[in-house]
C-alpha positions as CSV (number, residue, x, y, z in Angstrom):
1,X,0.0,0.0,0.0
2,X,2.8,2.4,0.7
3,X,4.4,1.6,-2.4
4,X,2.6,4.1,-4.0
5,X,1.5,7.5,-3.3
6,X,-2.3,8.4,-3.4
7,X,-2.5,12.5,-4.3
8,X,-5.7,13.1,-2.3
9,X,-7.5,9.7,-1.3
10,X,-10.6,11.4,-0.1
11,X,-11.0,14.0,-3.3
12,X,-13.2,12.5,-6.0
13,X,-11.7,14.8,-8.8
14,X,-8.2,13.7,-8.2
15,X,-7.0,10.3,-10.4
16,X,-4.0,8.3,-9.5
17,X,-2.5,6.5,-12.2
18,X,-3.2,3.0,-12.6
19,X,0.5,2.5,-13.8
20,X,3.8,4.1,-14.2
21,X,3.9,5.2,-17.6
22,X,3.1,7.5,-20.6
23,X,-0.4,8.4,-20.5
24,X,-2.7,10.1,-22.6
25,X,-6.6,10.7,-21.4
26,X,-9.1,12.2,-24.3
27,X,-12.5,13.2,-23.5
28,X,-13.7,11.6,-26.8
29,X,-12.4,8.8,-28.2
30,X,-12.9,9.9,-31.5
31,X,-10.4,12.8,-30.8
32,X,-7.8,9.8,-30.2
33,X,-8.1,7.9,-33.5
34,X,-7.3,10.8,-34.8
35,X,-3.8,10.9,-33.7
36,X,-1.3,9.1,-35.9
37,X,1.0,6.7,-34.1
38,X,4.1,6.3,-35.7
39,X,3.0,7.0,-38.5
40,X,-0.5,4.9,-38.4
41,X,-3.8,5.7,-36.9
42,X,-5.9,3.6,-34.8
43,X,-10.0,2.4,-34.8
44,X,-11.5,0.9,-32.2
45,X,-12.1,-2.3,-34.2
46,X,-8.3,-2.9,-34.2
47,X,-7.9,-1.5,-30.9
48,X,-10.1,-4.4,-29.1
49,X,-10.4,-6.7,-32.0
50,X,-14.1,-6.9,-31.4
51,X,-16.8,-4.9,-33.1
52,X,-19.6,-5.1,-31.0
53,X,-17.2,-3.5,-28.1
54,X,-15.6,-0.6,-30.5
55,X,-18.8,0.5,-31.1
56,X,-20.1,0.2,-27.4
57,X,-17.3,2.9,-26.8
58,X,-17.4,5.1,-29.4
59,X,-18.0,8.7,-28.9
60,X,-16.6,7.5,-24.7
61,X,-13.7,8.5,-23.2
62,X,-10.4,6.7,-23.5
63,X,-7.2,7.0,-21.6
64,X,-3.9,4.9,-23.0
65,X,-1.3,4.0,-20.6
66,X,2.2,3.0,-22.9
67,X,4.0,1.3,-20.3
68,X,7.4,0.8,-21.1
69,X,10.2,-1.9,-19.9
70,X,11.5,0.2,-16.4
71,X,7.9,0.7,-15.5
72,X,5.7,-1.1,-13.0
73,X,3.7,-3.7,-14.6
74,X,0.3,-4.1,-12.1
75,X,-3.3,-3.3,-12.7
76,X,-4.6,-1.4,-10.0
77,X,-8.1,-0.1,-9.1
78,X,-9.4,3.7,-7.8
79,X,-9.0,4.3,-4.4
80,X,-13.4,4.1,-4.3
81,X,-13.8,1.6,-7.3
82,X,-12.8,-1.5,-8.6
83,X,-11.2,-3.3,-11.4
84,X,-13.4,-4.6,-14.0
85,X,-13.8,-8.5,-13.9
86,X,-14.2,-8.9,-17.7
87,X,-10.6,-8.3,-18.9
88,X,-9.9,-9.1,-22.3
89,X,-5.8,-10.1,-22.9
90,X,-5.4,-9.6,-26.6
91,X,-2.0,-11.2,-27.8
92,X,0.5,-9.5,-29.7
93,X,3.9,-8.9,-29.7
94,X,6.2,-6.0,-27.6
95,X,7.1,-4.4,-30.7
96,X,7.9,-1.3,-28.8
97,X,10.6,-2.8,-27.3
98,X,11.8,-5.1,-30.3
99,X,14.6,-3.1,-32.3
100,X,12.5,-3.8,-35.5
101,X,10.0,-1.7,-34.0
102,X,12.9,1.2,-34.9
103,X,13.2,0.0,-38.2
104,X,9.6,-0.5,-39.6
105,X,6.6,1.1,-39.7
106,X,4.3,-0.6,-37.1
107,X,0.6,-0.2,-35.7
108,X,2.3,-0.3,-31.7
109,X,-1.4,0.8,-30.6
110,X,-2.7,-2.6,-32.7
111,X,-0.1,-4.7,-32.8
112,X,1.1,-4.8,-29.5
113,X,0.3,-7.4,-26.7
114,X,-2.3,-5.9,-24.6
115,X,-5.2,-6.0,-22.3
116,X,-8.5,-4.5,-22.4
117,X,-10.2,-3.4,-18.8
């Protein structure tokens, strides 16, 4: 529990990451796909690989946490919530961390080993 500081446990408006990493929140997910990714941009199909759950988000808000190999890899719930029981793990590759990754012109966002919450 100590492991990691909690801002303001008892403010509803203040968020604690779930993970060390690089994180990006938009309000609208459509705002996100919009955003090229070296070089590529991203749907929600791809994202999830499921249809019926791209389109049960769209329009929502999305927040991407691009963990990287120093950083803390844990799932970890809001100080008055919970993690979601229905996790989808979505195999891939760590292309991020592959050196071909450098050298070619991947999806990271789509490609990549991943899991959905």
């Amino acid at each position: 529990p100590s492991a990691r500081k909690i801002a303001d446990s008892n403010n509803p408006n203040v968020i604690v990451s779930a993970a060390d990493c690089r994180l990006i929140i938009f309000d609208n997910v459509n705002d996100a796909t919009r955003l090229w990714i070296k070089g590529h941009n991203f749907s929600l199909k791809h994202l999830f690989r499921d249809e019926k759950l791209a389109e049960e988000f769209n329009g929502g808000s999305i927040a991407i946490f691009r963990l990287a190999p120093v950083d803390y890899h844990r799932f970890h719930s809001p100080v008055d919530g919970e993690i979601g029981t229905q996790m989808k793990k979505i195999t891939g590759t760590y292309y991020t961390v592959n050196p071909i990754a450098i050298k070619e012109n991947l999806d990271v966002l789509t490609r990549n080993q991943r899991t959905v919450i």
